[in-house]
C-alpha positions in Angstrom: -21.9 -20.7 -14.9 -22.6 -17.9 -12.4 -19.7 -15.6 -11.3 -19.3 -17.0 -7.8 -18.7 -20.2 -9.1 -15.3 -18.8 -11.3 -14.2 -15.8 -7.9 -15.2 -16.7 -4.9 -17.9 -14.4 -3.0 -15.1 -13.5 -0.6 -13.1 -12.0 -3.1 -15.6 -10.2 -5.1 -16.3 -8.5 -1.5 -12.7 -7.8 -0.7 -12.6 -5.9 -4.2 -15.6 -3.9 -3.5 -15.0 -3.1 -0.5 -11.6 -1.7 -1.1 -12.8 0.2 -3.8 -16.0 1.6 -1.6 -12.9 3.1 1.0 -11.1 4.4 -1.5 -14.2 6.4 -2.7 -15.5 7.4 0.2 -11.7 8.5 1.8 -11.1 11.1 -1.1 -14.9 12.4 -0.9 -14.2 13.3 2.5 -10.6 13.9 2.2 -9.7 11.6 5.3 -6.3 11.2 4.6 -6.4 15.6 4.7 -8.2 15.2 8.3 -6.4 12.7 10.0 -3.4 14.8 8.9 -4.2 18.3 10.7 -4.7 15.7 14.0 -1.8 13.6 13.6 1.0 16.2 12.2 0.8 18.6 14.9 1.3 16.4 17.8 4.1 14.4 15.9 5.7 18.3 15.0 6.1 19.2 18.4 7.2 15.7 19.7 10.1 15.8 17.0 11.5 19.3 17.8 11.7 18.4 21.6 13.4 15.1 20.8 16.3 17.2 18.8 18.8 17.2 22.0 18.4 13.9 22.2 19.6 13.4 18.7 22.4 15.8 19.4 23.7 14.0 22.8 24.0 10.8 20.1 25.7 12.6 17.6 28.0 14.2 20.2 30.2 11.8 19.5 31.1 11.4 15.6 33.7 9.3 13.4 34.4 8.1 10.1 34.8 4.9 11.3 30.7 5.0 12.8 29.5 6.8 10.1 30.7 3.9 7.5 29.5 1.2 9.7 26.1 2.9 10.6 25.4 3.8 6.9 25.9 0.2 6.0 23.9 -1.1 8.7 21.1 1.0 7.1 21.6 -0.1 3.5 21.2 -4.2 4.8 17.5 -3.4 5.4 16.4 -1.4 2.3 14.5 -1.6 -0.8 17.6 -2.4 -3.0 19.3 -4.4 -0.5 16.5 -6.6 -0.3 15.4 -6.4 -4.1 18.8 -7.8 -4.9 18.8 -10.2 -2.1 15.4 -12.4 -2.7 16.5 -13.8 -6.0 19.8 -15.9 -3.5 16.6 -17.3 -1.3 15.2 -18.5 -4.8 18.1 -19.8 -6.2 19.6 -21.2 -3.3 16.8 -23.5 -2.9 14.6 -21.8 0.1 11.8 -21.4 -2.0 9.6 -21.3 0.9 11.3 -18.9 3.3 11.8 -16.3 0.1 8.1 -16.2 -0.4 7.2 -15.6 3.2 9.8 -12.9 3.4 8.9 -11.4 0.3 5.5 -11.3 0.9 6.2 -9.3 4.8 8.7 -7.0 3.4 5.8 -5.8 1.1 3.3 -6.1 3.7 6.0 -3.7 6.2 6.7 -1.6 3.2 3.2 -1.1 2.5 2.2 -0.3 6.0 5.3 2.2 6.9 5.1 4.1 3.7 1.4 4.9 3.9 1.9 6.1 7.6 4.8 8.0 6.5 2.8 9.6 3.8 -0.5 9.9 5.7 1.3 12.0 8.6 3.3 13.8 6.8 5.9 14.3 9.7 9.5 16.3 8.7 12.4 14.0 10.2 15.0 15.9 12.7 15.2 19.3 12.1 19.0 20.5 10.1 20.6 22.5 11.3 21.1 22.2 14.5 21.0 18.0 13.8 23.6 16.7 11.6 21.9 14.8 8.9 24.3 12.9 6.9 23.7 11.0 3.7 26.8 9.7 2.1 25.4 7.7 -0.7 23.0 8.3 -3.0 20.4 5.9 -1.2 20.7 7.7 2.1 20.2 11.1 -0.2 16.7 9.7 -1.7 15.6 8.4 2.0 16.1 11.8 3.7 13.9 13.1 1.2 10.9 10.9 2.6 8.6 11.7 5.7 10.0 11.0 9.5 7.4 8.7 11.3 7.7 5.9 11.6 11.1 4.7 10.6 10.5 2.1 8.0 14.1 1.0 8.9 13.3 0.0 12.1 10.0 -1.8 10.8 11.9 -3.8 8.5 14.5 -4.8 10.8 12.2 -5.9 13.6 10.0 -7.9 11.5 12.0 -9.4 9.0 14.9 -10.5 12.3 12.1 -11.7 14.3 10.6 -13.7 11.4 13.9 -15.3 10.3 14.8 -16.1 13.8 11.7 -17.8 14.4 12.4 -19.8 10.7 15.8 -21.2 11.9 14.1 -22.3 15.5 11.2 -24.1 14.2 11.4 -24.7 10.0 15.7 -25.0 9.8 16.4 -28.4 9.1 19.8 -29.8 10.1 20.5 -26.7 11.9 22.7 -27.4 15.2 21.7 -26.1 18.1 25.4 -24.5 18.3 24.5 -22.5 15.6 21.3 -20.8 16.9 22.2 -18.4 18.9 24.9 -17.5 17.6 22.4 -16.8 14.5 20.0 -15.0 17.0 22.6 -13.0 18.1 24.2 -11.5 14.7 20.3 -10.9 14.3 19.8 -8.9 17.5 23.2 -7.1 16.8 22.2 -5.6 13.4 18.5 -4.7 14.7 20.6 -2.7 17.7 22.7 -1.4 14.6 20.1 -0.4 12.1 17.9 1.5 15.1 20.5 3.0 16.8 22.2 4.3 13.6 18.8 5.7 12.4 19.3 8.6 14.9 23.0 8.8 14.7 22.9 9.7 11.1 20.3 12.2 12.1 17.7 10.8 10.2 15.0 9.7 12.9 13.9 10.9 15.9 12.8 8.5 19.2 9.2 9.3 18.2 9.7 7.6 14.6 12.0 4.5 16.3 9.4 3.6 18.9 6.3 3.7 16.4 8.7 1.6 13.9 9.4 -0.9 16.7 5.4 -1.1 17.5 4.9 -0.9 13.7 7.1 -3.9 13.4 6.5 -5.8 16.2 2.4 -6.3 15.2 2.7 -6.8 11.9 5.2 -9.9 12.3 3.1 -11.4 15.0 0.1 -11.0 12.1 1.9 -12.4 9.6 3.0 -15.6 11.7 -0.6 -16.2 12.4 -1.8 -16.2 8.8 1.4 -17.2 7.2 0.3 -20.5 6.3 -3.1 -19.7 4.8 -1.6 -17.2 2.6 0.7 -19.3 1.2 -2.3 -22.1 0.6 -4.1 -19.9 -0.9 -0.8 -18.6 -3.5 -0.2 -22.6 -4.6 -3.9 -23.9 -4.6 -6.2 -21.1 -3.9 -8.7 -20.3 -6.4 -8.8 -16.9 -8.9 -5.6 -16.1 -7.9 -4.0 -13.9 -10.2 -7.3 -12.5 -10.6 -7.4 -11.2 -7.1 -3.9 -10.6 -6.6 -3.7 -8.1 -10.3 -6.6 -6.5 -9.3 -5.8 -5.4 -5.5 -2.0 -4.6 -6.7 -4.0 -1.7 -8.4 -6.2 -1.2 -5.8 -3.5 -1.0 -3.0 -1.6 1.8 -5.4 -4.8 3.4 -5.4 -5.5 3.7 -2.1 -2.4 5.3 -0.9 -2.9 8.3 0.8 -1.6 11.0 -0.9 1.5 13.3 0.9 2.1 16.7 1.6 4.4 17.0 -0.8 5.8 14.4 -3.2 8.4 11.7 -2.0 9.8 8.4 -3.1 7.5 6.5 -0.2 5.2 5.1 -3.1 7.6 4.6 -6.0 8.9 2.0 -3.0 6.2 0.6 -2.7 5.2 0.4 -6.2 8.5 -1.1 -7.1 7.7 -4.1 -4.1 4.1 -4.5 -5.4 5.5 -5.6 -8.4 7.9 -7.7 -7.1 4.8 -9.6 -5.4 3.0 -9.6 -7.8 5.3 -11.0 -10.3 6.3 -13.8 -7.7 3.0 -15.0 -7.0 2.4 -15.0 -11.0 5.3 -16.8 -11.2 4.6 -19.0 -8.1 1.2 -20.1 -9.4 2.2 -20.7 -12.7 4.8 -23.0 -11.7 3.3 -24.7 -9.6 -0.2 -25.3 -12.4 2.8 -26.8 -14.5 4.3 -29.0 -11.3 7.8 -28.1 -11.5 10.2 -28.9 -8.8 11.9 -25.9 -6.7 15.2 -25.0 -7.2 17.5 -28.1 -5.3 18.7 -26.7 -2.4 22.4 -26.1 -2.0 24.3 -28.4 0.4 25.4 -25.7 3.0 25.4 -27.4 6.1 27.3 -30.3 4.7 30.0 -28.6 2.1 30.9 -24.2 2.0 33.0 -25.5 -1.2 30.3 -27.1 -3.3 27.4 -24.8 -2.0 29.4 -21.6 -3.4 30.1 -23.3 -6.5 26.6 -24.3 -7.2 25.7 -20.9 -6.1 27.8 -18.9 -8.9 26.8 -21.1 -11.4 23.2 -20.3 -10.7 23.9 -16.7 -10.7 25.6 -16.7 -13.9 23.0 -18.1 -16.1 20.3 -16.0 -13.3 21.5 -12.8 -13.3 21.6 -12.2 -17.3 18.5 -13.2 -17.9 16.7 -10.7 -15.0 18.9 -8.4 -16.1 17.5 -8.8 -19.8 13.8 -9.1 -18.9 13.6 -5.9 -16.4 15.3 -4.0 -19.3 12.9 -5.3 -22.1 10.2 -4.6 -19.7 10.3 -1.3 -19.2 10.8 -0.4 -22.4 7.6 -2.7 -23.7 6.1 -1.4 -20.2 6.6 2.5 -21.3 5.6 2.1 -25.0 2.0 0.1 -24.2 1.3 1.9 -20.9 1.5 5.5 -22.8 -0.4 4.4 -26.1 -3.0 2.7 -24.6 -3.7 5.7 -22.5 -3.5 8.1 -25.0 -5.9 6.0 -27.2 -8.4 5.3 -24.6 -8.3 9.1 -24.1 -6.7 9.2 -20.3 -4.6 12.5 -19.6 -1.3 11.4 -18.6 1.7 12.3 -17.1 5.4 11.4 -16.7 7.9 12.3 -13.9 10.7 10.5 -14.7 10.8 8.5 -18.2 9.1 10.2 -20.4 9.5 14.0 -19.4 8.1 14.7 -22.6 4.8 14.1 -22.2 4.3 16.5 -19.9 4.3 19.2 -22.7 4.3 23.1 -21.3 4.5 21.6 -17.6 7.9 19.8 -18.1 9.3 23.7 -18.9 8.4 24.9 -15.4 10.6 24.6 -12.6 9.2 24.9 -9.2 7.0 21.9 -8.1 4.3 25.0 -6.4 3.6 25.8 -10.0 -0.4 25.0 -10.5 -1.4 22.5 -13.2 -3.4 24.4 -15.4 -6.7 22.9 -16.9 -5.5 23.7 -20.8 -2.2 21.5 -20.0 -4.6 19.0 -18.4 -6.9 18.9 -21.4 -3.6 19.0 -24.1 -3.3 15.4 -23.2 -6.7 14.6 -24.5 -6.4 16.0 -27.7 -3.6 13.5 -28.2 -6.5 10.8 -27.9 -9.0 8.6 -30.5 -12.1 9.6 -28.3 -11.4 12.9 -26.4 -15.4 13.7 -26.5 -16.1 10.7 -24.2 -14.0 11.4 -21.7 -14.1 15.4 -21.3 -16.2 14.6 -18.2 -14.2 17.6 -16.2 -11.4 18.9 -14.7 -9.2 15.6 -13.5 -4.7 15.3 -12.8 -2.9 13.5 -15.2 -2.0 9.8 -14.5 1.4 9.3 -14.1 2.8 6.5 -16.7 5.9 5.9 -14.6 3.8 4.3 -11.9 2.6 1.5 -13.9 5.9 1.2 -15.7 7.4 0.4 -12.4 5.1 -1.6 -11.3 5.3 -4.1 -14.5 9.1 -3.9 -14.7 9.5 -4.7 -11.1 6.6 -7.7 -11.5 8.4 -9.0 -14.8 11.6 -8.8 -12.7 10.8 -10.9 -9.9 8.8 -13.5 -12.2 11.9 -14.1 -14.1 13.6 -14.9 -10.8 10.9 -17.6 -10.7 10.9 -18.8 -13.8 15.3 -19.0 -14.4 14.7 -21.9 -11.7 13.1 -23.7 -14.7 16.8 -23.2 -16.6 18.3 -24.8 -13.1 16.6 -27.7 -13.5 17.6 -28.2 -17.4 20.9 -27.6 -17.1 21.1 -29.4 -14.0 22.3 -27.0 -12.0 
């Protein structure tokens, strides 16, 4: 049986040439080029935009700063991490997939642009920047353009509104706009309070809108086919394992470090484990969760609801823990057997040996703390190649416990269905 006959020529292509840019981008150190273009201009562009910020923040109050800071929370990572599994388990099977699938798509694109440019956000003093909550305090700590905020909002509002117009079932028309309007009202919300809270300029608000704007007019073009291809496509997981790496790997690297790829690691997984999830439950033809009775009974639909999350919430709970630490334990031996010098910046400090004693993030990486991770391994001789940075374990730790995570969510709709729930 030939290979094209098991993965489909179009995806042995897709795979190659993925890996072909990522090769060819750090040989000539594009992401480094396109920088020393792209920086400056955005540089200047933010420090004449600061009075604008300022005229906005010219008038401040407790009262704004808790709603604007909330506004911002309802369109991040964690909001939205934490907020799929109710699609799931409320029965909208469909709709969480689709929005799932864009929020990656949005994370992926803002994050690498963010990264890529390497732009500093409002410049503090003389702009107040403030960052309450220990969200807001790991945000500020990313790039400026674009705002990732703003992409989010745009997209996923203008997706969702376009779900209740055409795909809403028993939805009155009473109810649309008023729907459309809430929407339009926390877009105004999230964009506005971007700048009050001194955290975006104009410049990184009008590339988000653009940002978001295109990407959910892609995805309502090829929406359908993606999805096909998810339930009934062929090599599936393949593909999808193998460009979650690839996409991870072709990140462009930042300035400095920031938490703009340990988001999107974290939503890769979530992907990935839904479409695992997805395709496996649909090889094994199980029904989706029933959907909950909203439009006919509040009562009955809430009730259903909490008992869905009580016997849901436990179980993810249980699985992302047990993942990470299975995720930690194989990811670090394997590497160390197979010989790979490795790294970590958050679980494992550890392992970082003399490097984990030095405190300033300038300090240079020296080749002898490089090679004392491959004395540690089975088969050091084949791999002493030359000079290469450690891998960082806690990236593919967080990418298996989020993917573990968010097949779980899948696969406690299985529990629904025997408990009758």
């Amino acid at each position: 049986m030939m290979v094209s006959q098991v993965i489909p020529l179009w995806q042995m292509m897709t795979v190659v040439s993925v890996s072909t840019w990522i090769l060819i981008a750090q040989l000539l150190s594009l992401t480094q080029k396109i920088r020393s273009i792209l920086q400056p201009l955005v540089n200047r562009q933010v420090e004449k935009e600061a009075p604008v910020i300022l005229s906005l923040q010219s008038i401040q109050h407790p009262s704004l700063d808790a709603m604007f800071t909330f506004a911002s929370y309802i369109v991040s990572v964690e909001f939205y991490t934490a907020f799929l599994p109710l699609l799931f388990w409320s029965g909208h099977e469909w709709l969480a997939r689709q929005m799932t699938l864009l929020m990656a798509i949005c994370i992926y694109a803002g994050n690498s642009i963010k990264d890529l440019v390497s732009a500093p956000r409002p410049p503090s003093p003389p702009v107040r920047k403030f960052t309450p909550t220990s969200i807001e305090k790991e945000s500020s700590l990313e790039y400026g353009l674009p705002s990732t905020h703003t992409i989010n909002t745009i997209s996923l509002s203008v997706y969702l509104f376009r779900f209740l117009v055409m795909r809403a079932d028993g939805l009155q028309a009473s109810m649309l706009w008023p729907s459309g309007l809430l929407l339009l009202t926390a877009t105004i919300l999230v964009i506005y309070g971007r700048m009050y809270l001194g955290m975006h300029s104009p410049v990184d608000i009008i590339a988000g809108i653009q940002i978001g704007i295109t990407l959910v007019v892609f995805w309502c073009y090829v929406e359908d086919y993606i999805d096909f291809f998810i339930m009934e496509g062929k090599s599936v997981l393949f593909f999808w394992t193998i460009m979650a790496v690839l996409l991870l790997a072709a990140y462009p690297t930042p300035k400095k470090p920031t938490p703009s790829f340990e988001y999107h690691t974290a939503f890769n997984g979530v992907v990935l484990g839904m479409v695992w999830g997805m395709r496996l439950k649909n090889c094994r033809h199980l029904q989706d969760a029933e959907a909950l009775p909203i439009l006919h009974s509040w009562s009955a639909s809430i009730a259903l609801l909490m008992k869905r999350l009580l016997v849901g919430l436990p179980v993810v709970a249980m699985a992302k823990l047990t993942s990470k630490y299975l995720a930690l334990r194989s990811i670090t031996w394997i590497s160390i057997f197979v010989g790979l010098p490795i790294r970590s910046s958050t679980y494992l400090p550890e392992l970082n040996g003399p490097r984990a004693l030095k405190t300033k993030e300038s300090d240079p990486i020296s080749e002898d703390e490089v090679l004392d991770n491959y004395q540690r391994s089975f088969w050091p001789r084949f791999y002493h190649l030359g000079f290469m940075e450690p891998l960082d374990v806690d990236t593919g730790v967080r990418l298996l416990q989020y993917a573990v995570l968010s097949f779980s969510v899948v696969e406690v709709c299985y529990l629904f269905q025997l408990l009758k729930i």
